[in-house]
C-alpha positions in Angstrom: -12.0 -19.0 4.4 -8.9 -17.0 5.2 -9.2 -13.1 6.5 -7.0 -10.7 5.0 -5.3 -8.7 7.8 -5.0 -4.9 7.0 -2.6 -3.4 9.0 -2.1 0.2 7.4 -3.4 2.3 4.8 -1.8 5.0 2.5 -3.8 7.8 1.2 -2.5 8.8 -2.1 -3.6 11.5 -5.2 -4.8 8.6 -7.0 -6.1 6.0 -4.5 -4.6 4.6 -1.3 -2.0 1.8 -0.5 -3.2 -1.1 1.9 -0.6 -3.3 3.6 -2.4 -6.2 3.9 -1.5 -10.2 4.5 -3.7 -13.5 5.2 -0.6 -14.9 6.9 0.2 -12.0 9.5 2.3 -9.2 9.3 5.9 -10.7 8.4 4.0 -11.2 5.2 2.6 -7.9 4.3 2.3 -7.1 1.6 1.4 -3.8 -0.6 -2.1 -3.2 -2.8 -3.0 -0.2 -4.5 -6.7 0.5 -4.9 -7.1 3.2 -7.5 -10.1 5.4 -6.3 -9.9 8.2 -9.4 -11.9 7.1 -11.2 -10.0 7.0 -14.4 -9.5 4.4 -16.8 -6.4 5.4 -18.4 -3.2 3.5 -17.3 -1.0 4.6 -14.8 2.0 7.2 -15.9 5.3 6.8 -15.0 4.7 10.6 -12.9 1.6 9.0 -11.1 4.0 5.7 -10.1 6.3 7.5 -8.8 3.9 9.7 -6.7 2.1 6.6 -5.3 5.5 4.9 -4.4 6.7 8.7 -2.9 3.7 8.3 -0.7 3.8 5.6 1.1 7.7 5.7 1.5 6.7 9.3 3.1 8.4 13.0 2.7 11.8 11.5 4.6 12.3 8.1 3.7 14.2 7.2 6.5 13.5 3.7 7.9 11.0 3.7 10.4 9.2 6.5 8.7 6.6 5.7 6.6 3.4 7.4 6.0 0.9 4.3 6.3 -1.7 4.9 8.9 -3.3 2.7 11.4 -6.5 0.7 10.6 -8.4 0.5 13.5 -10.4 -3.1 14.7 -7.6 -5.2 13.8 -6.1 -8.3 15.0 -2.4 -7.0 14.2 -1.0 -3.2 14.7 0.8 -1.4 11.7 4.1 -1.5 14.8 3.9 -4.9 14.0 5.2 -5.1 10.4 8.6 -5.0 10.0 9.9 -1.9 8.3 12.4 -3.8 6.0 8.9 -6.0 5.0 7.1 -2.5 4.2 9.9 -1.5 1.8 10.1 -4.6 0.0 6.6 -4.2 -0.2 6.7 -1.5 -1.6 9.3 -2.0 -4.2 7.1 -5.5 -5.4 4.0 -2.8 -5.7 5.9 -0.4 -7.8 6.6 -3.5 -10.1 3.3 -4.2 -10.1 1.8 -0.9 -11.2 4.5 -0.8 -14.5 2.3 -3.4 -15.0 -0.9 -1.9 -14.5 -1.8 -4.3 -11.8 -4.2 -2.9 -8.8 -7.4 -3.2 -7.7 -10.8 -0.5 -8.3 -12.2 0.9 -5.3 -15.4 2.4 -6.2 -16.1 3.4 -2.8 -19.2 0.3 -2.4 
């Protein structure tokens, strides 16, 4: 069985934003787990406040607002930050979709 790596995590109004690969961190990759508990889709205004917060209040590269996770194999310093933006730009295609994970907290 593979382990998924989680090298950073977002905290965001409606959930939080993992960056996350089974491959290492030149493969990150971005998942949203919603953690509000509601069942109604995504708005276009919540999207954009999820994407806003994990590319951060500047946006400059470098400068994102992900968070260590501690007891990893791999450091969040590790991912490059053009991987981070591209993930991030494949999650907010993902969530027009409505595509992301429930964390119920269990």
């Amino acid at each position: 069985m593979s382990t998924l790596y989680t090298f950073g995590r977002c905290k965001t109004p409606y959930g939080h934003i993992n960056l996350e690969s089974y491959m290492g961190p030149e493969y990150a990759h971005a998942t949203f787990y919603r953690t509000d508990g509601s069942n109604e889709p995504l708005t276009m205004t919540q999207i954009g406040a999820i994407i806003a917060a994990g590319i951060g209040d500047c946006g400059q590269p470098g400068e994102y607002s992900f968070e260590e996770v501690e007891n990893t194999t791999y450091g969040l310093n590790e991912v490059p930050c053009e991987r981070i933006f591209v993930a991030l730009m494949l999650l907010q295609a993902e969530l027009f979709q409505q595509k992301y994970e429930v964390d119920d907290g269990e």
